[in-house]
C-alpha positions as CSV (number, residue, x, y, z in Angstrom):
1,X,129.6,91.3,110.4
2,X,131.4,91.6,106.8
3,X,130.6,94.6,104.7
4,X,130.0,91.3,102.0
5,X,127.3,89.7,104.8
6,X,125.3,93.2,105.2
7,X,124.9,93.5,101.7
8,X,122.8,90.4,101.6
9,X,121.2,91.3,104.7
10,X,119.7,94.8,103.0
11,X,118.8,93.4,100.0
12,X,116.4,89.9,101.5
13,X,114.9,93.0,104.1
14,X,114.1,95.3,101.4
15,X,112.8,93.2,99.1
16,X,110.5,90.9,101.4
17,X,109.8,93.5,104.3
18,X,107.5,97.1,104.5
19,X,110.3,99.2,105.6
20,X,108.9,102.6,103.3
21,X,108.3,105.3,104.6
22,X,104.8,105.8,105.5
23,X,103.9,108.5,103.1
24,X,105.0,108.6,99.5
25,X,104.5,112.9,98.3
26,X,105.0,111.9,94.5
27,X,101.3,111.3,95.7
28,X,100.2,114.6,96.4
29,X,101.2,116.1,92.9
30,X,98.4,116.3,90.2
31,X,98.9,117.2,86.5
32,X,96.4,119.5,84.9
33,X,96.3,117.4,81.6
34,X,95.0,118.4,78.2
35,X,92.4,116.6,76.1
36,X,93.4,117.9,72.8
37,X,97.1,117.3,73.2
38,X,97.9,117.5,69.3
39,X,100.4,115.2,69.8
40,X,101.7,111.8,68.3
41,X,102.5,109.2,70.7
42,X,105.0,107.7,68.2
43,X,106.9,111.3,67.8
44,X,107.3,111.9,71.7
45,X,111.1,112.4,72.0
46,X,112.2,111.1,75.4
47,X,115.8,111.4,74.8
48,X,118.2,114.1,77.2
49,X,121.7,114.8,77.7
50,X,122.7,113.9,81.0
51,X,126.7,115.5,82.0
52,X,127.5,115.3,78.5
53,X,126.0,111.7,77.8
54,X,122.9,110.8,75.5
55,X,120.5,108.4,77.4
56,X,117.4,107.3,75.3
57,X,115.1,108.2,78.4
58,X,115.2,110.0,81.8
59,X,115.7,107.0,83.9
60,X,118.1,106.3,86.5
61,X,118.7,102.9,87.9
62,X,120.2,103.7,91.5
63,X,122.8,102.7,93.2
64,X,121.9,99.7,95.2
65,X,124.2,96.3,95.3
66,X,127.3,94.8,94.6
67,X,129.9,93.2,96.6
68,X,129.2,89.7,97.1
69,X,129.4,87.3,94.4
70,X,125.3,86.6,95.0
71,X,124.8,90.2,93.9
72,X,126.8,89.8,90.7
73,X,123.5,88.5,89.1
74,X,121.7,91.4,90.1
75,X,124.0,93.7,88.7
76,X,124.7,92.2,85.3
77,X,120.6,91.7,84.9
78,X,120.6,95.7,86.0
79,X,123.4,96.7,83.0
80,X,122.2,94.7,80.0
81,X,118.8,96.3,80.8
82,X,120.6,99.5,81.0
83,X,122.3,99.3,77.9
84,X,119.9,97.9,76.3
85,X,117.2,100.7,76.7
86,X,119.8,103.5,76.8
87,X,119.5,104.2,80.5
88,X,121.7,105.4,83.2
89,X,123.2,103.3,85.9
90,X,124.8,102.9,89.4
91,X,126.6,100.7,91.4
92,X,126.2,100.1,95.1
93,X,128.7,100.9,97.7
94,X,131.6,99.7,96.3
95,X,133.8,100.0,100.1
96,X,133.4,96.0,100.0
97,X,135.4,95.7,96.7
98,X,138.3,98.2,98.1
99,X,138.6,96.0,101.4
100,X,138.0,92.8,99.4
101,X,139.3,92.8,95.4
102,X,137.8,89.0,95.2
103,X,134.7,90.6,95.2
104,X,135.3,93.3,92.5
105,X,133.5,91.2,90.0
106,X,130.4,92.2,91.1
107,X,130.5,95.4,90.5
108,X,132.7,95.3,87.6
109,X,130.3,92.9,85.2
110,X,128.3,96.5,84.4
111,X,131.5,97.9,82.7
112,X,130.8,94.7,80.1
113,X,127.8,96.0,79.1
114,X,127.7,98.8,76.8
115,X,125.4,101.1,79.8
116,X,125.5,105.2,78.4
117,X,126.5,106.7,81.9
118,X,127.7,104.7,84.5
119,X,128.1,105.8,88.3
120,X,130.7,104.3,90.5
121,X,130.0,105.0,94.6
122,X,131.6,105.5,97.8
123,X,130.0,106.8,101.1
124,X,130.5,110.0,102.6
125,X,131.5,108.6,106.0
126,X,134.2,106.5,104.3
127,X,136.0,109.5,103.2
128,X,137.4,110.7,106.7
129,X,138.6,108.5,109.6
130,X,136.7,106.5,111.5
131,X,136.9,103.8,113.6
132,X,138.3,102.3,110.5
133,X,140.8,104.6,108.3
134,X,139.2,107.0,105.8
135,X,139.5,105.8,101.5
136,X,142.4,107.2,100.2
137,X,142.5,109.0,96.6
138,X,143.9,105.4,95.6
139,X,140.4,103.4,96.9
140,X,138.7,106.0,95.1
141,X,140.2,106.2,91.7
142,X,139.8,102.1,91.6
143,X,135.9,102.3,92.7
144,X,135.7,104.6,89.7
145,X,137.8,102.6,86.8
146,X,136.2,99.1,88.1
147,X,133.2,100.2,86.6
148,X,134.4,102.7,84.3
149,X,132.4,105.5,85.5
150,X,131.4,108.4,84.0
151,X,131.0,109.9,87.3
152,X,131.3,109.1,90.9
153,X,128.2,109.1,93.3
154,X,129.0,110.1,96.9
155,X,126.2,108.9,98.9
156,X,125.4,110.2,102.3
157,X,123.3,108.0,105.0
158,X,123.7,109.7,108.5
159,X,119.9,108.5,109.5
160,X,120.9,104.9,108.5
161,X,124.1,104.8,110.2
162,X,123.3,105.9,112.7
163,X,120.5,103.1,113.1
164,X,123.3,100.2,111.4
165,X,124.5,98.3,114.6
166,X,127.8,98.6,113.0
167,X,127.3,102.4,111.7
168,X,129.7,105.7,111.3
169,X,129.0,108.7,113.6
170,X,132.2,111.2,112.2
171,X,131.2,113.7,109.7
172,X,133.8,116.2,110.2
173,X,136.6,117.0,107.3
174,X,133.7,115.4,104.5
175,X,133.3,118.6,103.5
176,X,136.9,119.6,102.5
177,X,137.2,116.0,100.7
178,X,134.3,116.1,98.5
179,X,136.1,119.5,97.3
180,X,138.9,117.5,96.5
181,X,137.3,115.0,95.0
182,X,135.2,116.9,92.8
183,X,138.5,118.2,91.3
184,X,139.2,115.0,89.8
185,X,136.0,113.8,89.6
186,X,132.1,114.2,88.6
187,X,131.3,113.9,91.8
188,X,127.2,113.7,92.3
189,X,126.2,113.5,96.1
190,X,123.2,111.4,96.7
191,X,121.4,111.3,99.6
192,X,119.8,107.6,100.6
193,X,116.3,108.6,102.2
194,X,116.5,111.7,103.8
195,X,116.9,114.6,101.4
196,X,118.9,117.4,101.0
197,X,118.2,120.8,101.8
198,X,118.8,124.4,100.1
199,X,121.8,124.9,102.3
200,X,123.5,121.4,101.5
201,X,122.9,122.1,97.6
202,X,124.5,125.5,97.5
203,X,127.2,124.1,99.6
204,X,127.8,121.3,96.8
205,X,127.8,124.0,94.5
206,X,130.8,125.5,96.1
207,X,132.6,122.6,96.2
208,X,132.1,121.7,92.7
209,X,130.0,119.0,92.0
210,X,128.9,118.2,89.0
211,X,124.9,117.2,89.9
212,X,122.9,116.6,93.1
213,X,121.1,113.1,93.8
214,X,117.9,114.3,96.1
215,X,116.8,110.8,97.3
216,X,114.5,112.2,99.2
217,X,111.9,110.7,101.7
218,X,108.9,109.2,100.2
219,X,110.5,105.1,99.3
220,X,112.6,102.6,101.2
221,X,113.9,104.0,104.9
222,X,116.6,102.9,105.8
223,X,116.6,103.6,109.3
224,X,113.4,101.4,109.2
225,X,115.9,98.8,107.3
226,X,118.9,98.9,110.2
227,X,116.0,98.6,113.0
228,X,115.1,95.4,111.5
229,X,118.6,94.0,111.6
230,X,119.5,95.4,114.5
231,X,115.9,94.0,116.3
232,X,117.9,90.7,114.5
233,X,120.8,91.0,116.9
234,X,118.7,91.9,120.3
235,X,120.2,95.5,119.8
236,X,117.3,97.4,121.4
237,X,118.9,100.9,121.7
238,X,119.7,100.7,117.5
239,X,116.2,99.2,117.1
240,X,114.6,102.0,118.7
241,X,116.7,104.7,117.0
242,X,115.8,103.4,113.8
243,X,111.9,103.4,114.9
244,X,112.2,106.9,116.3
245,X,113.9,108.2,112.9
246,X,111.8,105.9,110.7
247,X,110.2,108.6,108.8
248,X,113.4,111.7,108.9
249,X,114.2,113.6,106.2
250,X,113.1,116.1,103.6
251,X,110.1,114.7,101.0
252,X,111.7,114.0,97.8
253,X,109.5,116.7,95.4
254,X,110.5,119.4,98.2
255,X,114.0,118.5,98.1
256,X,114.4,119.0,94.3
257,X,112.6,122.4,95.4
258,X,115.6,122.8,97.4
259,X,118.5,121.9,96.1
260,X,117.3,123.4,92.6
261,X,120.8,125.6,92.4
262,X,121.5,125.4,88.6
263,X,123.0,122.2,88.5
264,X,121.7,119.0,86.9
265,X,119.0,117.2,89.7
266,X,118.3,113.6,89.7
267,X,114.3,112.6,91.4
268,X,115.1,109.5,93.5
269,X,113.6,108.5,97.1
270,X,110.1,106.8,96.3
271,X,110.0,106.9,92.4
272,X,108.0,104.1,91.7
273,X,106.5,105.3,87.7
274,X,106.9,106.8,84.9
275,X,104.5,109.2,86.3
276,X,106.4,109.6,88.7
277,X,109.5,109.9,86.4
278,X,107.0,112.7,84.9
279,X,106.3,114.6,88.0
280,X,110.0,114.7,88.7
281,X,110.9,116.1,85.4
282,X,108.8,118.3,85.8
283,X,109.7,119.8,89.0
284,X,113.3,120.3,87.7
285,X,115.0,117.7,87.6
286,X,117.1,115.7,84.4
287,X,116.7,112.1,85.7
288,X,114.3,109.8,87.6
289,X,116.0,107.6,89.9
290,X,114.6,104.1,90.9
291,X,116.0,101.5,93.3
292,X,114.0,99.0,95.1
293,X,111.4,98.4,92.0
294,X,114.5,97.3,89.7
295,X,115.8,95.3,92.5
296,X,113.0,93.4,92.4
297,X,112.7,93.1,89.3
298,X,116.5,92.1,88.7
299,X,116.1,89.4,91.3
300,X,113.8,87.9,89.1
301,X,115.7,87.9,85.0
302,X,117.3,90.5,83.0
303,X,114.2,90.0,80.8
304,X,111.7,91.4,84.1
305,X,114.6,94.4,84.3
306,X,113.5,95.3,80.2
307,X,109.9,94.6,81.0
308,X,109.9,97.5,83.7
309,X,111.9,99.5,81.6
310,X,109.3,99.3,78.8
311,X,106.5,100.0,80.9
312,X,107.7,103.0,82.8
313,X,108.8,104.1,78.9
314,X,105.5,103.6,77.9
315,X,103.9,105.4,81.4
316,X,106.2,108.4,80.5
317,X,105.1,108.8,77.0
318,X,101.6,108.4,77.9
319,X,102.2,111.3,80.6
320,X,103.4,113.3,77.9
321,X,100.8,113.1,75.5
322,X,98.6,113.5,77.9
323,X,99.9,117.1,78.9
324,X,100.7,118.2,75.1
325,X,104.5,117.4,75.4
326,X,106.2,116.0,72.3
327,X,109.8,116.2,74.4
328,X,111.3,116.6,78.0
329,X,111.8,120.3,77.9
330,X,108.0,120.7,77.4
331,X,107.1,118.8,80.6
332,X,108.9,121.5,82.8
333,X,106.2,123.8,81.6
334,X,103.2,121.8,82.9
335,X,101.0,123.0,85.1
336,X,101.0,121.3,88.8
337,X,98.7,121.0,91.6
338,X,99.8,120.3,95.2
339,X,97.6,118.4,97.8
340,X,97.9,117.1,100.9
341,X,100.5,116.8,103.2
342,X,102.7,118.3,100.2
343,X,101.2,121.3,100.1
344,X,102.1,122.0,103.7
345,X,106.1,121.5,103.3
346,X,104.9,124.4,100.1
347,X,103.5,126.6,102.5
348,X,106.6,126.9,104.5
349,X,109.6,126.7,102.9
């Protein structure tokens, strides 16, 4: 199957199908809120710096699609939403558009939308040899200018390849090549699911990155997305695996926890709010990330894509009045309360 084929495969699965993880932890975090806030709603400042860029608020939309000319749509409803509410963006894997420049367009539309930070993306397997050869420094420097990034996402999904009936299993020498990518490069790793750990962040940090990209476990699996295709083809081995690893990884609010090493930390992996945006703010991070709710949102219009944007906006600022905070540095000094199964990844790590 075409890198072009699977794309369209993910997106009708995740957007029609439960394949979430069966537990979300942005669940388990309470706010201890304030009923004299002295705040006005119309004066709460949700602007930050992200790497140097101004964004109008703390959003991310993640990485997700491009690379068939059905996606295109999707994309270009994504940026003008983007742009227009001074938000962050990403771009899907864009290893279809290096083996296939027809396709490019896809991805490229966000450049012609005036988007504050844009985020190009390869995947981590793709960067050493695998069956296939690895993406040379060429592939790479045109994933980033055919979007015009601002920095360069470098996504890693060992859980779901190894699920994908068609999936990667070398991760030796990735390593040494996000060090040399990160030379050239704001390079910000993102997991897809599974979370990354205290050991993987201070590695990063090593090597040079410029932020980390938690995407945690709490939203889409994607292990739970390859058994689906792979129960498609009457692959029962890749079915199971996917099953058996349907719920792997690191929750998303321990993972910023984790990987908090002094470098800029995007919340993604089951962000559905701008409570959730909140929460993730307030455990340390800069950004909120959010994938499958924009896609299904951008499946729909460009004017759905501003709807959501307005509404998480306006779930943000109501989070913040609510706790007495009249910006985004405030929120990192409310005071949390963790439940349920939360509290027991606290306990122990």
């Amino acid at each position: 199957m075409t890198v072009e084929k699977r794309k369209l495969e993910h997106i009708e699965i995740i957007s029609t199908q439960d394949v979430a993880h069966d537990y979300n932890y942005w669940d388990d975090i309470d706010i201890i809120q304030k009923s004299m806030p002295e705040v006005d709603y119309d004066e709460i400042d949700t602007s930050t710096t992200f790497l140097g860029r101004k964004l109008k608020l703390p959003i991310l939309i993640s990485s997700m699609t491009g690379g068939h000319p059905d996606t295109k749509k999707i994309n270009e409803n994504l940026a003008r939403g983007a742009a227009e509410s001074g938000i962050a963006m990403g771009v899907g894997s864009e290893r279809a558009a290096i083996q296939n420049r027809a396709v490019g367009d896809s991805y490229s539309i966000v450049a012609e939308y005036d988007v504050p930070f844009r985020i190009a993306n390869v995947g981590a397997p793709q960067l050493i040899r695998q069956k296939r050869d690895a993406l040379t420094d060429s592939d790479i420097d045109y994933a980033v200018g055919l979007v015009k990034a601002n920095a360069l996402a470098v996504h890693f999904n060992f859980v779901q390849e190894l699920s994908q009936p068609e999936g990667d299993r070398n991760s030796k020498g990735i390593k040494r090549r996000v060090g040399e990518i990160s030379k050239k490069y704001k390079v910000i790793p993102k997991e897809t699911g599974a979370g990354f750990s205290m050991q993987d962040a201070l590695e990063f940090k090593q090597l040079g990155v410029a932020a980390i990209d938690v995407g945690g476990r709490s939203g889409t699996s994607f292990a739970a997305v390859e058994s689906v295709r792979s129960r498609n083809r009457e692959d029962s081995v890749k079915e199971r695996i996917g099953r058996t690893f349907w719920n792997w990884g690191i929750p998303s609010p321990i993972s910023l926890v984790l990987a908090n090493v002094e470098l800029p930390l995007i919340a993604s992996g089951g962000v559905r709010t701008g409570l959730d945006v909140f929460r993730g703010i307030a455990m340390g991070a800069t950004l909120g990330g959010l994938a499958s709710t924009f896609l299904k949102a951008a499946l729909q219009s460009d004017k759905e894509v501003s709807k959501l944007i307005s509404q998480l906006e306006t779930e943000l600022k109501s989070a913040m009045l609510l706790t007495g905070c009249s910006k985004l540095s405030d929120v990192k000094k409310v005071q949390r309360i963790y439940r349920g199964r939360l509290i027991e990844w606290m306990n122990q790590i």
